[in-house]
C-alpha positions in Angstrom: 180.3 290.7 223.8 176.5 291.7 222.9 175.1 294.1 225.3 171.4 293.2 226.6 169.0 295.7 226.0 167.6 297.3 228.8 164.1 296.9 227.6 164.5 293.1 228.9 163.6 294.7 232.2 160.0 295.8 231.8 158.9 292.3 231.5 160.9 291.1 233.8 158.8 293.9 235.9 155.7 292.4 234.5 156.7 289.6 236.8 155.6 291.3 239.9 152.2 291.8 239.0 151.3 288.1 238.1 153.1 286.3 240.2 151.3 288.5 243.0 147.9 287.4 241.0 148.5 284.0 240.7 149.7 283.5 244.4 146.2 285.4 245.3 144.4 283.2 242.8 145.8 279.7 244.1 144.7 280.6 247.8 141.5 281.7 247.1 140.4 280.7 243.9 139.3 283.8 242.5 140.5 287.3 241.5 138.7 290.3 243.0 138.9 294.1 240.9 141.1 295.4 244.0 143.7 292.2 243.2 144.9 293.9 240.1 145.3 297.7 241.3 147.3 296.0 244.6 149.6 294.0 241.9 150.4 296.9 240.2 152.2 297.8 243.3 154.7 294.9 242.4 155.9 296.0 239.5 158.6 298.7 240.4 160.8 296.7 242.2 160.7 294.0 239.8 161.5 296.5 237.0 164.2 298.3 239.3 166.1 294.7 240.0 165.6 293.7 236.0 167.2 297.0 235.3 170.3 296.3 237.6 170.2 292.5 236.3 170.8 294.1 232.6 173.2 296.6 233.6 175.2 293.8 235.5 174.6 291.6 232.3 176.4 294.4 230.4 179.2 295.1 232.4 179.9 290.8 232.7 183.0 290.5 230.5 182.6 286.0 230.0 179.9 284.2 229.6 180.0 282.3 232.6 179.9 285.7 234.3 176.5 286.6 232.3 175.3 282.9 233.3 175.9 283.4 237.0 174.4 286.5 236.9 171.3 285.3 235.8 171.2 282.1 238.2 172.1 284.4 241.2 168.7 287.1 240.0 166.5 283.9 239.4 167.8 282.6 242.8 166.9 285.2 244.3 163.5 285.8 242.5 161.1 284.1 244.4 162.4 286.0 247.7 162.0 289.6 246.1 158.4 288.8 244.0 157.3 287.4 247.7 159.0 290.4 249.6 157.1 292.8 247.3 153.7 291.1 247.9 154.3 290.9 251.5 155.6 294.3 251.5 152.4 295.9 250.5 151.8 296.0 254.6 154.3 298.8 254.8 153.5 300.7 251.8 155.4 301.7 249.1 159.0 301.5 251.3 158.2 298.2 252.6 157.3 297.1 248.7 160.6 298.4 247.5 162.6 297.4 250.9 161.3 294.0 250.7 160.9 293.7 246.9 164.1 295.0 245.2 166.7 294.8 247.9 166.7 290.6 247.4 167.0 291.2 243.5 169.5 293.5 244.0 171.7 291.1 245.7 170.9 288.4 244.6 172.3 289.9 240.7 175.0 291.2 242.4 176.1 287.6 244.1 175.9 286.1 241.1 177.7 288.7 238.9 180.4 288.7 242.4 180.7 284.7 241.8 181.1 285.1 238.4 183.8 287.6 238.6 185.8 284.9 240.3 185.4 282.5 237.9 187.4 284.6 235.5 
């Protein structure tokens, strides 16, 4: 099977950043200068659950692994992008803690699930 680059994960780290930005813009209306320095915060753990996605997407021997891989990381997506923006509150612990962690798992789930469907 074709491996997946790992350079798939930076813009699946670009993620963090505008998804914190356009969350900040739909409440408020506007973008402030600070809003882009606090997104950049965001983009680590995004880039550190990408980079386990692809190594999970390399080591997924069937498609339907690969596939449930991906549906258990986007799953989990919204949790983790949210985590990382709340996490901000705790610094750059809380940011990882709360960012990555549901990524993390939520790969690994789906790469778990798909295991079984071998």
């Amino acid at each position: 099977m074709k491996k997946t680059s790992y350079w798939l994960a930076l813009p699946l780290g670009l993620l963090g950043p505008a998804f914190y930005l356009v969350t900040f813009y739909l409440r408020f209306n506007r973008l402030e200068g600070q809003q882009f320095n606090e997104s950049l915060k965001t983009f680590l753990p995004a880039l550190l659950g990408g980079l386990f996605l692809v190594w999970l997407l390399n080591r997924a021997a069937i498609v339907k692994a690969r596939r449930a891989t991906w549906l258990g990381f986007l799953v989990a997506l919204p949790f983790g992008l949210l985590g990382a923006a709340m996490g901000g509150l705790l610094g750059i612990i809380g940011i990882i803690l709360f960012g990555a962690v549901p990524l993390v798992i939520g790969a690994g789930l789906g790469f778990l699930v798909g295991k079984m469907l071998k």
